[in-house]
N, C-alpha and C positions, 0 to 999 in steps of 0.2 A: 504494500500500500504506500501510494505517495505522499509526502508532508508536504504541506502548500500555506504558504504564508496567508494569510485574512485579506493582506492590502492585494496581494499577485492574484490571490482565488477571486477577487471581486476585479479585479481588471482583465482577466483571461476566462469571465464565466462563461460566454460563448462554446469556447473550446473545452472547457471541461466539460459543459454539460453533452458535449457532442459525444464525448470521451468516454463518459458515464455511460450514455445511451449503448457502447459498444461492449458496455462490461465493466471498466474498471471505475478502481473506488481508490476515493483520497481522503486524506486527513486535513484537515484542516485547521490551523495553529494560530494562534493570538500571541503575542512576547516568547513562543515558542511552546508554547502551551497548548494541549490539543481542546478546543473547542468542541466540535464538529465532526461530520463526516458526510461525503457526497458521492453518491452510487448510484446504480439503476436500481429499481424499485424490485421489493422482494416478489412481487407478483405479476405477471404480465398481463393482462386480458385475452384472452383469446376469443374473436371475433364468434367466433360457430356458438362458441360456447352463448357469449350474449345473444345472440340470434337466436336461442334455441329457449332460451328465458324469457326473452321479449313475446317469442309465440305460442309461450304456454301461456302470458299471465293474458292474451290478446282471447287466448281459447276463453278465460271466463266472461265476455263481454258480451253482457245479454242477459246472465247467469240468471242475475236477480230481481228480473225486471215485471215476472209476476208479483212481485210484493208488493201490498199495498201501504199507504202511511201509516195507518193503524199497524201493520204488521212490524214496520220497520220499528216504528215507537215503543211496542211492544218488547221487540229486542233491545233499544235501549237500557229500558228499565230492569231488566231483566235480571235476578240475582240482586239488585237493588233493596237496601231493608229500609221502613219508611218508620 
């Protein structure tokens, strides 16, 4: 892991975060002192994977549209002690 000054990390952030993007990770120091650290993120997203969440929660749409106000009201309260 690289040590990077505060003042140099903030004048060169273009380039590190280009850097990060490809994998790697720095330290980042204050009076020499480590602050910080700047990396690619522990998780990536994977595209399918959202696509495939977005089309399930799209399946319930409609779901509940028997219901009427009363009913809906109904579940509010529901469990409720008065």
């Amino acid at each position: 892991m690289e040590s990077i000054a505060a003042f140099d990390a903030k004048t060169r952030l273009s380039e590190l975060l280009d850097r990060a993007a490809k994998g790697e990770t720095f330290e980042i120091t204050k009076h020499g002192r480590p602050v910080g650290k700047l990396g690619p993120p522990d998780a990536v997203r994977d595209p399918r994977v959202v696509a495939e969440a977005v089309a399930r929660l799209k399946s319930y749409r409609g779901a509940l549209k028997s219901l009427q106000t009363a009913d809906v009201l109904a579940l509010k309260h529901e469990g409720h002690r008065y």
